[in-house]
Structures are given as structure tokens and as C-alpha cells.
C-alpha positions in Angstrom: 91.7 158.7 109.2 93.6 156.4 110.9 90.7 153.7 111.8 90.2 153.9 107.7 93.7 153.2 107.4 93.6 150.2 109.9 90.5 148.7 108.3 91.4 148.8 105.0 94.4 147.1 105.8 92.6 144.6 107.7 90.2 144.2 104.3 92.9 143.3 101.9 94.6 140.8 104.5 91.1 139.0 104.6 91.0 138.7 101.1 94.2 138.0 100.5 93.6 135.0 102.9 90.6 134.0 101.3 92.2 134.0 98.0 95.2 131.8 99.2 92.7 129.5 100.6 90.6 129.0 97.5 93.4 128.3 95.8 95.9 126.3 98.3 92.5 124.1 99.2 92.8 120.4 98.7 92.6 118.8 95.3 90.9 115.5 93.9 94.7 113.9 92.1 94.6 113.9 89.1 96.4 111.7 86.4 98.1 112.0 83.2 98.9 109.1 81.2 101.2 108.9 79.1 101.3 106.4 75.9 103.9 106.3 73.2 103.2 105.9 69.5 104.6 104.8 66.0 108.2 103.3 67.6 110.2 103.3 71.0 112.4 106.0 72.0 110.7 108.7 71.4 111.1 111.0 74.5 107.7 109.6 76.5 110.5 110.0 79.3 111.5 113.3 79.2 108.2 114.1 78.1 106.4 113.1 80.8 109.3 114.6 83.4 108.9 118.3 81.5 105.5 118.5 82.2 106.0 117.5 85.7 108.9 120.2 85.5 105.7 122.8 84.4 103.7 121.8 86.8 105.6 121.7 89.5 106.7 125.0 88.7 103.3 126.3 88.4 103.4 125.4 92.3 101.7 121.9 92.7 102.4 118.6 94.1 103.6 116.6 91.2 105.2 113.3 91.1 105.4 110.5 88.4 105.6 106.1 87.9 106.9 104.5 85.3 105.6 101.1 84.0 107.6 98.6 82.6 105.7 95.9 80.4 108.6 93.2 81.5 107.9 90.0 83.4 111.2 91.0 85.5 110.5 91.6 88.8 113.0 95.0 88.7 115.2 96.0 86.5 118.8 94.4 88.4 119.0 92.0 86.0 118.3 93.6 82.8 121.2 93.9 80.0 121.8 97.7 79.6 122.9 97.6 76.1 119.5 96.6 75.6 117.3 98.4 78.3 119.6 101.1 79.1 121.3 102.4 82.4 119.9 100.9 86.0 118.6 103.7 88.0 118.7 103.2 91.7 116.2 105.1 94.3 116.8 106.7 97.6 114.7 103.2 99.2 117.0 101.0 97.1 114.8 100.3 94.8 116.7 98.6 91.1 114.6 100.7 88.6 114.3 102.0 84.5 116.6 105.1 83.8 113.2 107.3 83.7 112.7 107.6 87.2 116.3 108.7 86.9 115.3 111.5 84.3 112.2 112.3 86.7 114.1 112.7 89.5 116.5 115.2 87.8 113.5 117.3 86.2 111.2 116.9 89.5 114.1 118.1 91.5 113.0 115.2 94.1 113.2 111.7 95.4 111.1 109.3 93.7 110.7 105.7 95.4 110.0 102.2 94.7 106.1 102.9 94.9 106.6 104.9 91.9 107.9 101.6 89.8 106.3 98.5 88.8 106.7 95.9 85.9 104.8 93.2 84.8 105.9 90.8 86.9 105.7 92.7 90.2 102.1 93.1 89.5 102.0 89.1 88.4 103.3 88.5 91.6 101.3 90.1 94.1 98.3 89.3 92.7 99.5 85.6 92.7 100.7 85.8 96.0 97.1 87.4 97.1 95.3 84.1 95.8 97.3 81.8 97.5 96.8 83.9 100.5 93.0 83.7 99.7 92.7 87.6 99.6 90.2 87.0 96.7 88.2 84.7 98.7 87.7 81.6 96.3 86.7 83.9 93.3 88.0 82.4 90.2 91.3 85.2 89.8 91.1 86.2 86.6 93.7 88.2 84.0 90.8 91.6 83.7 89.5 92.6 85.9 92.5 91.3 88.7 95.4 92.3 87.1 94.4 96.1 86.1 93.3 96.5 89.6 96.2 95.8 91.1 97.7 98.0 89.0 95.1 100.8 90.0 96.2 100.0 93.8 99.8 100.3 93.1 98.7 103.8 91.3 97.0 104.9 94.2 99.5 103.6 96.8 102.3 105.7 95.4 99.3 109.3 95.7 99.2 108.4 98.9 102.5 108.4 99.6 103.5 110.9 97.7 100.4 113.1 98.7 100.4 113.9 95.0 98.3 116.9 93.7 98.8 115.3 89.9 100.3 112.0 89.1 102.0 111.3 85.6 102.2 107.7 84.6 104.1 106.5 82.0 103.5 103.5 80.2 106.4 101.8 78.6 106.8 100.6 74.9 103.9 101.8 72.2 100.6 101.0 71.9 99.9 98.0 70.2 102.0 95.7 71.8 100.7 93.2 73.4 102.6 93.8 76.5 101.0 96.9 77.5 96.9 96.4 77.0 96.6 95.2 80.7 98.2 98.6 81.7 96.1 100.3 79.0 93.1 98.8 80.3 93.6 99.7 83.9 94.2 103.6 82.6 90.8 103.1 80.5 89.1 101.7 83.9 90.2 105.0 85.7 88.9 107.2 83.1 85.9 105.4 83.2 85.4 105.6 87.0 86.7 109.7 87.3 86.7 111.1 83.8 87.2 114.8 85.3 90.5 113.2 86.7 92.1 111.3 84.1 93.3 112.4 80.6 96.0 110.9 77.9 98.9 112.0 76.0 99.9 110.4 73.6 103.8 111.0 72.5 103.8 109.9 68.6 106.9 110.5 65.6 106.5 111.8 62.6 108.7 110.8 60.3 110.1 112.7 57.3 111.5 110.3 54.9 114.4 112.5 52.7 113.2 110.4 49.7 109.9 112.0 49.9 110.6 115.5 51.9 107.6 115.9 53.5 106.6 114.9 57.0 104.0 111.7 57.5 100.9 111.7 59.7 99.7 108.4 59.1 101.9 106.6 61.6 100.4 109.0 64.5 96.9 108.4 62.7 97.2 104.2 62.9 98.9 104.8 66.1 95.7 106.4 67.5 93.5 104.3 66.4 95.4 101.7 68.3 95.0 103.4 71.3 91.4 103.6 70.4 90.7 100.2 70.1 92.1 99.8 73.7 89.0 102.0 74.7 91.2 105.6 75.0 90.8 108.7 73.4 94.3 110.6 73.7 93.5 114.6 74.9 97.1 115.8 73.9 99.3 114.3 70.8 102.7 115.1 71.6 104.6 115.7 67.7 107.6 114.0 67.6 109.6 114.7 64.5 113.1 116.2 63.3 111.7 120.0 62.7 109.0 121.7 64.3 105.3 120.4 62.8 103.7 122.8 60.3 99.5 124.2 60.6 98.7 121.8 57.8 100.5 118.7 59.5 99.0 119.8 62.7 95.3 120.3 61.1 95.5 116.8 59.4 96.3 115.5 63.0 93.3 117.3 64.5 91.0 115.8 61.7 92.2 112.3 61.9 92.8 111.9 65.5 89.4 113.2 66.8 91.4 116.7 69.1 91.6 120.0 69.1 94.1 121.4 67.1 95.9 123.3 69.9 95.8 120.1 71.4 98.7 118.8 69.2 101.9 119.8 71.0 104.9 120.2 68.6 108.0 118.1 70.0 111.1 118.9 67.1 114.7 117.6 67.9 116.7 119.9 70.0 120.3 120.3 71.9 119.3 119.6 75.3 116.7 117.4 76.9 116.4 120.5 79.4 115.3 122.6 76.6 111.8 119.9 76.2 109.8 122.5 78.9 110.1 125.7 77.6 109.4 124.2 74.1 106.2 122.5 75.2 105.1 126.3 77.1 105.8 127.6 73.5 102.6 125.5 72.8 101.2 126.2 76.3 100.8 123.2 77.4 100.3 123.3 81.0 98.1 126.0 80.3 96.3 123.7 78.8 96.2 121.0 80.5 95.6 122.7 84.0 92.1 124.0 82.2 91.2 120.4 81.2 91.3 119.5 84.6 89.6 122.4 85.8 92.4 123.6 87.9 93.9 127.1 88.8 96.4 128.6 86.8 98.5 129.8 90.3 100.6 131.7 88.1 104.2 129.6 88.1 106.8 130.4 85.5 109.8 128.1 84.6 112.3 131.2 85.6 114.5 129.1 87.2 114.8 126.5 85.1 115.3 128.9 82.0 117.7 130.9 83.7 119.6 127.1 83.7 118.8 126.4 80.3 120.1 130.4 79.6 123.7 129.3 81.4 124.0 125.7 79.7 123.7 127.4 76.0 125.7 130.4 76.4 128.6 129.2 77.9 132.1 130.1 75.6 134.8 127.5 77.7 134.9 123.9 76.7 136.2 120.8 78.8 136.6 117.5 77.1 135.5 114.2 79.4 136.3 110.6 78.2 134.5 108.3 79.2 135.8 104.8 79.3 133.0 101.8 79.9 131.8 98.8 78.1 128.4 98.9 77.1 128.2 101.4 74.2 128.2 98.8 71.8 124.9 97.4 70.5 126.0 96.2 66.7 127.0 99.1 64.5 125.8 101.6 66.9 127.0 103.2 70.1 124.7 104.1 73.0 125.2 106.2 75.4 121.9 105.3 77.5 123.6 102.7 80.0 125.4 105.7 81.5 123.0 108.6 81.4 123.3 109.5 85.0 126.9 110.1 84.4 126.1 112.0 81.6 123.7 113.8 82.8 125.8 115.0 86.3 129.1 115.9 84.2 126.6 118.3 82.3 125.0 119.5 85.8 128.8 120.0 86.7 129.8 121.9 83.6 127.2 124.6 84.5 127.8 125.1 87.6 131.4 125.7 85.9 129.7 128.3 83.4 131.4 126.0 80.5 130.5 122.9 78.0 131.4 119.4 78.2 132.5 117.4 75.3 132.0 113.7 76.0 133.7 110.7 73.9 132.8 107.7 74.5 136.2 104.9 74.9 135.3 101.4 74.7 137.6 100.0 77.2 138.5 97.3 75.0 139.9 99.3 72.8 142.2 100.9 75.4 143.5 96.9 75.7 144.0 96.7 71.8 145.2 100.5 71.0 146.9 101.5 74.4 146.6 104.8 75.9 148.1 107.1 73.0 144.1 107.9 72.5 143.9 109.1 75.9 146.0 112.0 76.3 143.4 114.6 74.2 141.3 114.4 77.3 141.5 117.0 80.1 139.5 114.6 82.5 138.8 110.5 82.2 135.7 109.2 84.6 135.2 105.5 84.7 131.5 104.5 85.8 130.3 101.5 86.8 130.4 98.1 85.7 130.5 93.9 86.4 132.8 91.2 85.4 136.3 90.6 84.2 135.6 92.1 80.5 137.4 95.3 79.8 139.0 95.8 83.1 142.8 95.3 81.9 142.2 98.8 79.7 140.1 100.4 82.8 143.4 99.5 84.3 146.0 100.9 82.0 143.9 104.0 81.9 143.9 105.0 85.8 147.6 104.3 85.5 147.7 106.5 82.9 145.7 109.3 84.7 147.9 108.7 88.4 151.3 109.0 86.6 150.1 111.8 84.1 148.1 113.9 86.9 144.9 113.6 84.3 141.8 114.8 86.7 140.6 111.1 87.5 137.0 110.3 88.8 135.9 106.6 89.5 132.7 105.5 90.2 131.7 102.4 91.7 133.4 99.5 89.9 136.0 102.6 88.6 137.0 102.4 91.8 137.7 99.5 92.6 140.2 99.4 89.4 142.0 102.2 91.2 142.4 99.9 94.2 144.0 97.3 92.1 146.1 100.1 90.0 147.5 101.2 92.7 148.4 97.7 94.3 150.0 96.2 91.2 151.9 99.5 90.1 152.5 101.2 93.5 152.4 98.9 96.4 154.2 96.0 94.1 151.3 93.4 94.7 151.7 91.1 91.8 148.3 90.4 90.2 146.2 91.9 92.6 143.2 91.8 91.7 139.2 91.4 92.5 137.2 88.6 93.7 134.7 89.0 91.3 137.5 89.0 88.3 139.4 86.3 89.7 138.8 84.5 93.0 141.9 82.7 93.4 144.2 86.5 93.1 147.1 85.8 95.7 146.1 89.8 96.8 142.0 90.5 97.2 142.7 93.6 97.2 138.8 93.9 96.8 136.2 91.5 98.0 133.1 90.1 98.0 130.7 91.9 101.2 130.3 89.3 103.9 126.7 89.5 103.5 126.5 88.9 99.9 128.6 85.3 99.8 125.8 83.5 100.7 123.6 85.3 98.0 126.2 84.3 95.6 126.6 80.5 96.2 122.7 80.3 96.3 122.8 81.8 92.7 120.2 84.5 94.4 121.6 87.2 92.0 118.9 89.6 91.3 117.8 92.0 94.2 120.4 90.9 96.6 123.6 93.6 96.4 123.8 96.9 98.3 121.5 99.7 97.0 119.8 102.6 98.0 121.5 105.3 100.3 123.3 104.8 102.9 125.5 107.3 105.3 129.0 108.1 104.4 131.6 109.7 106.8 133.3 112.2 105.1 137.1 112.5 106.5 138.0 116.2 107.1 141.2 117.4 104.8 140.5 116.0 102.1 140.1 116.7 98.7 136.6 115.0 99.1 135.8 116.9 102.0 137.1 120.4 100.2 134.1 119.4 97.6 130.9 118.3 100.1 131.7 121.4 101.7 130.5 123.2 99.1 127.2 122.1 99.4 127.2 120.4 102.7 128.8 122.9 104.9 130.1 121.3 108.3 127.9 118.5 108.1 130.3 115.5 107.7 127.8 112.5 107.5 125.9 112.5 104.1 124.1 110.2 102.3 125.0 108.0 99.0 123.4 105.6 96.8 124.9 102.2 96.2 124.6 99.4 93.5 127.8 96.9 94.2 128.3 93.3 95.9 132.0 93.6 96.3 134.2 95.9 98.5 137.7 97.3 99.4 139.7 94.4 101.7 140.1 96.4 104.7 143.1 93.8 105.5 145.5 96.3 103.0 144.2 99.4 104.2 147.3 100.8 106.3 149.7 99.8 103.3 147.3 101.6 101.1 147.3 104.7 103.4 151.0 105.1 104.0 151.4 105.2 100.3 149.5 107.8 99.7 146.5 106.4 99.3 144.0 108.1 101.4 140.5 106.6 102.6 138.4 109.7 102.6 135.0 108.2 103.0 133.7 105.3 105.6 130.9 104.1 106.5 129.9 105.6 110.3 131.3 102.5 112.0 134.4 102.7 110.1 133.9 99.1 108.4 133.6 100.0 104.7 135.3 102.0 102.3 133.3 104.5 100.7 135.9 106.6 98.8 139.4 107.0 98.3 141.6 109.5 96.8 145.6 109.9 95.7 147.0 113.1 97.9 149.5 114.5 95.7 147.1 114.7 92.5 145.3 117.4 91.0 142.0 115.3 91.4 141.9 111.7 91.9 139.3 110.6 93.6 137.2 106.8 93.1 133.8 106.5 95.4 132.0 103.4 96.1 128.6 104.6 95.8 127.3 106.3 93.2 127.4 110.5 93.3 125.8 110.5 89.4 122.5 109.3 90.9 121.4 112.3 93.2 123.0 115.0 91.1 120.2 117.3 89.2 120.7 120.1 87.2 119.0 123.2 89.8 121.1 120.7 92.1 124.4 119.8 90.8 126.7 117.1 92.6 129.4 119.0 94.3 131.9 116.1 93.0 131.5 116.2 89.8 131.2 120.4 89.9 134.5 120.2 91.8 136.0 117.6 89.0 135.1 119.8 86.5 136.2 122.8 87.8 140.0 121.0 87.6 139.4 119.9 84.7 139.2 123.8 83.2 142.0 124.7 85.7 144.0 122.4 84.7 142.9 122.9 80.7 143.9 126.7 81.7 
């Protein structure tokens, strides 16, 4: 009986084995392309980052790019009022806010190989036929250009070792900007149909006049994207409510898919709701038998279980945030900020509560004073450049010092701190930055050694400090109280950076005996990563940026510790 036993056993180990095999075995990639319709803005984004959230979930190795139709090389040098916040990689890499929202959704590093615009892919391919890489063919617009942009698509697989790759191209079809990226997603298709299918992420509008929801912009839109030679698989229905079986049916007719092949995409609370909507609709189901794949049986039970904590929580906290690009005209956007946003939401559930964010044009703090100020049970102060605005960034953080308002600085908010605390504390008249105004009798911050020459060269884009780079953390601090969290005894972490100036370590020991405690360097001790104001409920300004690496399954201790005061003190 007991042989039986034993060979049974040995039985159902073999074919467990065999079945983890067959389905663990090594895939061809496969790619999802992902097109916008009808106008900009509409989620391709968060889109394409929810079903890398399913997939990934359903246990594969996903990963995504984003490509920018821009003649910019990166985007440093773009104006976020217009193109929204600058996202920064683990490699240093200056890049579109999407790879910020992939990042967040992916739960993983994304890196430069993952981003490329126009003009990167101008310029390599120029640089190849000067180099003679083409060797004296006449270089030409098609085919050159979308093969180079089929290399940079592979380059990033192969780093990335990616079981699925999602690529997002930017701006709607039609453009003009975007046909060479459509044509090098045609030429894929064409080369491994099996591998390649589209999405296309199209609005439907609902006009109140008429009260009834359109198809005909998603129908032109297709044929658009037809005309470039693509058939979408997947129409992703953008709209203000959920789309309806006729709307959908008149989609299916029109479009040339399957009916359960349009996805319905209705407004909703949270960005991190977009997943378990699309699963409504099965999506990845769906997808995963298009390509032929294995259903391995993933579920998003983590990230509902996230989604369950955001929209249930009872206790509110309410965040000013004081900056100065929101305004664009008559309207406000929040977009040049959405990794701040984005991590004081991550923070408020760890915290089991709800954020309430205002936004506080920093010039208005100049015109209005701080009266406006004192609703708030925290104030953060991202990152910015140039003199503009930083009187009222000021007056705030000297608001929040004397007041003991939970205070959190990021980048260019700290720096204001710095100079706060040297005009109001220290009694350094006019202290100021380099960058505001070079001929301050107290520098209190500088420009980095290494970036002077940059500057008088006029070499401005792809020149400051980015990426990650190690930070010291100094034990008994508040800082240190908030890494250790998440970090345990490991003192030595690593930040991302986007800044060309720096503290002036020729004040530090005036800075320190007043209270004002350096408690992050750099390993060698040379650069001021983070400072903090001992006898404060939370007052804290770092030089990197924490916002970039924090991700909701993941928050960033700082801003969970931040908030957490926040409700304390709010308690």
C-alpha cells in the first residue's frame, strides 16, 4: 500500500512539473499598440498601464514605451503647462509623465529604452549616415525612419526580457506627426501578425444639446487609422457614462470588430479603478486568447483590495498645494504635478483616509497673503525653476515653521526653506538663490560645480542632475523615523533627482546650530540631500524627488509619514 502511495505521489509531482513547464516555457513577445482617437487626453496612458496592470497580474513579463511625436530630443525642455509634468527614470532619463503612470501601475522601473520622440529617432538615424552605417544607400524617410523605430522597440524587449510589450503612441491618429510611428507598427504586423494587435482608445461624446452619445467620431477615427494600413482589434469607449448594446453594436458594424471587442471606458473617481473596469469587459481575457496565450489564472486581488481601502475610507486630510503651473488660460491643470499627486494619494492609503487637494497658485499667496492658508492641515511645495512665484513659496514655509503646519518640500520647495530660514531665522538679509538672483550678498543656495559650465555654454537641456543617486540617511531623525518604515536598518537609499542648483555648504554649521538639521547627504558627505526643522511636528524639504518612486502597492514612506501628521495633528 505504501509503494501505491509513494507512486502516486511521485505521478502527480511529474505532472504538476510538466504542467508548470508548458506553461512557464518561453514566449515569442508580443505587442500591443496603442493609438488614440477623436481628441487628446483621453486615458491612452492609463489605459495602456491598466492592461499592463492585468497582465502582469495574470503572471507575465509585462513592460511598456511611450512615443512622443516631438522633434525634442527628451522631454527637459518642454513647458509643463503645455505637456504636463516631467517624469524622471531610475537611468536618468528626462521623460512624458506616462512612463510615470506605468511605473506606478507596473509596480516597476521603467528606463530610457522605454522612451523615444521624434527627434531621438531623427537623430540616430542621421548620425548612422554620417557614420556610413547605411553604406551609401540613399537614407530615406520609409523605410529608415520606422526601422529605427522597430530597433528601438526591440532594444527595450531585450532589455526588459519582456513577455508582452505595450506601446503607446502619442497624440491621435491623423496627425501628421504620428504616421511614421504608425507605419512602423503596420510593418510589425505585417512581418508577425500572430504578435501584434491594436487598440484603439476613442471618445464618445454626448453632446447635452442632443442627449445621446455619438459614434461617428470613433467611426472617422478608424477609418483614419485604416488608411494608415491598421485594423484596430480592441476599441477602447471613452465617454462620460458607460456605452450602451446599441452604441456598442453600431461600433462593431462600422468599425469592422467583434462586438465584445469594444471595451467600455466611462468616467470614474480613480485612475486605479480603470483595471477592474476593463476585467468587467474581460479584457485580458481577451486579449490573452488573441494571442494565443495561456490564461495562468491571475486575479487583480491585490490591486482591488487597494482600490477597496482608497474608496472606503471615512477620515479626510486636506493638502494644499502651492506651485506655479496650474494655469493654462481659464483653466487649471493639475498634470505638471501628477507624481505629487499621485504619492500624497498612495500616502493617504496607507493612512486608511482621503486626501483633499487645492491647488494655490503661489502668486496669489504674494497678492492675497497667507490668510488662505490656514484651512490646510498640511502645505507641500513641489518642484519648480526661476524667480516667479518664489516670494509667496516663501511667505508660506514661514507660515508653516512659525504655525507648526506639517510642511513637505520637494526639490525647489526646498530650497525656499533654505532661504526662509536664512532671512527669518539666521538674520541673512536677502538671502537668496543663485538661480533667482546671482548677485544675493548670501548664496545660501548655489549653482553645482559641475553645472556652471553647462550654464555659460547655454547647454540647458539634458545637462542637470537626474536619475537616482544614493542618499545617507542621518540616524535620529525625523527622516530616518520614516525610511525606517520601509527600509529597516539600511541607511543608504536611493533618490531621483531633477535640479542644477544646491545648498551652499559654506552656511551649513550656522544652519545646524539653529536648528536646522541636515538629515540626508550624499555618501561622501558633499551634498545636501534633505533637511528638516527639529522642534516641528513635520518639516522636512528633500533635494531629490521622493514623489517619483512612490506607487500605490508601494507607497513612499515620506509622504505616508507626512500624512499620518497630518491626521494627527487634524486629530
Amino acid at each position: 500500500m505504501g509503494n501505491i502511495i509513494k507512486l502516486f505521489y511521485l505521478v502527480c509531482v511529474c505532472l504538476k512539473n510538466s504542467f508548470m513547464l508548458k506553461n512557464n516555457k518561453k514566449i515569442k513577445t508580443k505587442y500591443i499598440f496603442v493609438v488614440g482617437g477623436v481628441i487628446s487626453g483621453v486615458g491612452k496612458g492609463i489605459t495602456c498601464a491598466s492592461i499592463g496592470r492585468i497582465l502582469t497580474s495574470n503572471g507575465y513579463n509585462v513592460s511598456a514605451i511611450k512615443i512622443d511625436p516631438y522633434i525634442n530630443l527628451d522631454a527637459g525642455t518642454m513647458n509643463p503647462v503645455e505637456h504636463g509634468e516631467v517624469f524622471v527614470t531610475e537611468d536618468g532619463d528626462e521623460t512624458d509623465q506616462d512612463i510615470g503612470n506605468y511605473e506606478r501601475f507596473l509596480n516597476k522601473n521603467i528606463y530610457k529604452e522605454n522612451y523615444m520622440t521624434t527627434g531621438r529617432v531623427y537623430q540616430t538615424v542621421i548620425n548612422k549616415e554620417r557614420n556610413l552605417e547605411y553604406k551609401g544607400k540613399c537614407v530615406e524617410v520609409v523605410p529608415h525612419i520606422p526601422e529605427e523605430v522597430i530597433r528601438r522597440i526591440k532594444l527595450a524587449v531585450e532589455k526588459e526580457k519582456a513577455e508582452i510589450m505595450l506601446v503607446e503612441i502619442g497624440g491621435t491618429v491623423g496627425e501628421y506627426q504620428n504616421l511614421l510611428f504608425l507605419e512602423a507598427a503596420r510593418m510589425m504586423h505585417l512581418a508577425e501578425p500572430e504578435n501584434v494587435l491594436f487598440i484603439m482608445v476613442s471618445y464618445l461624446p454626448a453632446p447635452a444639446i442632443i442627449g445621446e452619445m455619438k459614434t461617428k467620431p470613433t467611426q472617422r477615427a478608424v477609418r483614419d487609422l485604416n488608411s494608415a494600413g491598421i485594423q484596430p482589434d480592441f476599441i477602447v469607449a471613452r465617454s462620460q457614462a458607460s456605452i450602451d448594446a446599441p452604441r456598442k453594436r453600431k461600433i462593431a458594424i462600422f468599425c469592422n470588430i467583434q462586438e465584445e471587442g469594444v471595451i467600455g471606458a466611462p468616467d470614474i473617481d480613480s485612475i486605479y479603478e480603470v483595471p477592474l473596469n476593463f476585467e468587467k469587459d474581460n479584457l485580458g481575457k481577451r486579449i490573452l486568447a488573441k494571442f494565443n496565450l495561456p490564461d495562468r489564472g491571475g486575479e487583480l486581488k491585490e490591486w482591488s483590495a487597494m482600490v477597496k481601502k482608497m474608496k472606503t475610507a471615512i477620515k479626510t486630510v486636506k493638502i494644499g498645494i502651492i506651485g506655479k503651473y496650474f494655469a493654462s488660460g481659464d483653466f487649471c491643470l493639475t498634470d505638471s504635478y501628477i507624481s505629487v499627486i499621485e504619492a500624497i494619494k498612495h500616502g493617504a492609503i496607507a493612512n486608511n483616509c482621503k486626501p483633499i487637494l487645492d491647488w494655490i497658485n503661489t502668486e496669489d499667496v504674494e497678492k492675497n497673503g497667507i490668510e488662505s492658508l490656514k484651512q490646510y492641515d498640511g502645505i507641500i511645495i513641489p518642484q519648480g525653476w526661476g524667480s516667479r512665484g518664489s516670494e509667496g513659496k516663501i511667505s508660506a514655509i514661514k507660515y508653516c515653521r512659525e504655525n507648526n503646519v506639517p510642511y513637505l518640500g520637494l526639490c525647489y520647495g526646498m530650497q525656499m526653506a533654505v532661504i526662509e530660514f536664512a532671512r527669518n531665522v539666521l538674520g541673512f538679509k536677502n538671502a537668496n538663490s543663485e538661480e533667482i538672483d546671482q548677485n544675493t550678498p548670501f548664496p545660501v543656495i548655489h549653482i553645482m560645480s559641475n553645472q556652471k559650465e553647462a550654464i555659460d555654454k547655454k547647454h540647458y537641456g539634458g545637462t542637470i542632475k537626474k536619475g537616482g543617486w544614493p542618499c545617507q540617511i542621518i540616524p535620529d531623525t525625523h527622516l530616518a523615523i520614516a525610511y525606517k518604515k520601509k527600509f529597516g536598518k539600511e541607511t543608504v537609499i536611493s533618490e531621483r533627482h531633477r535640479h542644477r542648483y544646491e545648498f551652499n555648504n559654506e552656511y551649513r554649521e550656522q544652519y545646524e546650530k539653529a536648528g536646522f538639521k541636515i538629515c540626508g547627504v550624499s555618501p561622501d558627505n558633499q551634498i545636501v540631500e534633505a533637511i528638516e526643522i527639529t522642534n516641528h511636528p513635520f518639516f522636512i524639504g528633500t533635494q531629490f524627488h521622493p514623489e517619483y518612486i512612490s506607487r500605490p502597492l508601494d507607497p513612499h514612506p515620506l509622504f505616508v509619514e507626512f500624512i499620518k501628521v497630518c491626521l494627527a495633528k487634524k486629530d
